[in-house]
N, C-alpha and C positions, 0 to 999 in steps of 0.2 A: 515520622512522615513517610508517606508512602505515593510511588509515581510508577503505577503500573495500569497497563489496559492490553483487554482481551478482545481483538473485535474478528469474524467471520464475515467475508464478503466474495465475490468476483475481483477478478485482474482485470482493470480497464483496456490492460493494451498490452501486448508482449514488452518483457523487459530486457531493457537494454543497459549493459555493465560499462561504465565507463570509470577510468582510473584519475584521483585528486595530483593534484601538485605535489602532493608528497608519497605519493606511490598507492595507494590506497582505495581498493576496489569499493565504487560506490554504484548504485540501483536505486533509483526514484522509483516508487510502484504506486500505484494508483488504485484505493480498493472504492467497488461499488458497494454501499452495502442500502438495501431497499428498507424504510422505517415498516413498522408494525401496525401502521392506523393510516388511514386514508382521510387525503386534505378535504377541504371546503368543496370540490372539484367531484370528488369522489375519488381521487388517483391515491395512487403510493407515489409519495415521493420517497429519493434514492441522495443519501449521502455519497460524497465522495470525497473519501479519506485519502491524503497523503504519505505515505509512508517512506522510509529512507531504510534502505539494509547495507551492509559492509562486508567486506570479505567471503567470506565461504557463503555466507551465507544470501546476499547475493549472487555470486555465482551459480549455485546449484536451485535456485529459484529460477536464473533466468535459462539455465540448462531442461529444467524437469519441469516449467509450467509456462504457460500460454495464456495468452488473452482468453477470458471467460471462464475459467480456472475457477475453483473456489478454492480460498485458501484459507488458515486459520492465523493470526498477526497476534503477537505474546510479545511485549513491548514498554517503550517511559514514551511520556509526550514531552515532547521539547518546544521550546519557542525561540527564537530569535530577529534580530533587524536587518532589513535588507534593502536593499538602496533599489529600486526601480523608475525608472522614469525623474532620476532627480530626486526623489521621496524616499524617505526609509519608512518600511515597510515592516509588519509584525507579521510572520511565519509561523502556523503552529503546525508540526507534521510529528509522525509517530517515529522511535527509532525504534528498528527494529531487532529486539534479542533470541527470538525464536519463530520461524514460520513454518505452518504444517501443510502437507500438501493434502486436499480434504477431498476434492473430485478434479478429474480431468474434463474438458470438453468432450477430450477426441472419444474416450474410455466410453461417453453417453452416446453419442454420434454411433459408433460401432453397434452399438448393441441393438 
């Protein structure tokens, strides 16, 4: 069996490191990433993937990248339940084992 995915997108939004109940640096990221073919419309539509990082790696994401960032996510998908509104709810988000940092906004903005 195998549970890996490689996805390349944009940072929705600067990240922000918050620590778990049991001490454990966690980062919810948010990637855009735009499909390959245009709708009935004629537009691109844009996934948005959920991603979860931990530790360092976390940390130094939300240190060295920014909203609009493109980043590269090396990763398993996970699923789980989650109680909202009364309802348990199915989560599927990426965890994440390696993120590469691919372009900067500001890096484009400069030049």
């Amino acid at each position: 069996m195998l549970n890996q995915i490689i996805i390349v997108g944009r940072l929705t939004k600067d990240i922000t490191v918050n620590k778990s109940e049991n001490g454990v640096k966690v980062a919810t990221i948010s990637i855009a990433i735009p499909r390959s073919f245009k709708n009935s419309d004629g537009q691109y539509d844009t996934d948005f993937i959920d991603c979860v990082a931990f530790d360092n790696i976390a940390e130094n994401t939300s240190e060295y990248c920014s909203k609009g960032d493109v980043v590269g996510v090396k990763g398993r998908i996970q699923s789980r339940m989650v109680e909202k509104d009364g309802k348990n709810e199915k989560v599927v988000e990426i965890i994440c084992e390696k993120i590469t940092f691919l372009s900067s906004k500001k890096s484009l903005d400069e030049e």
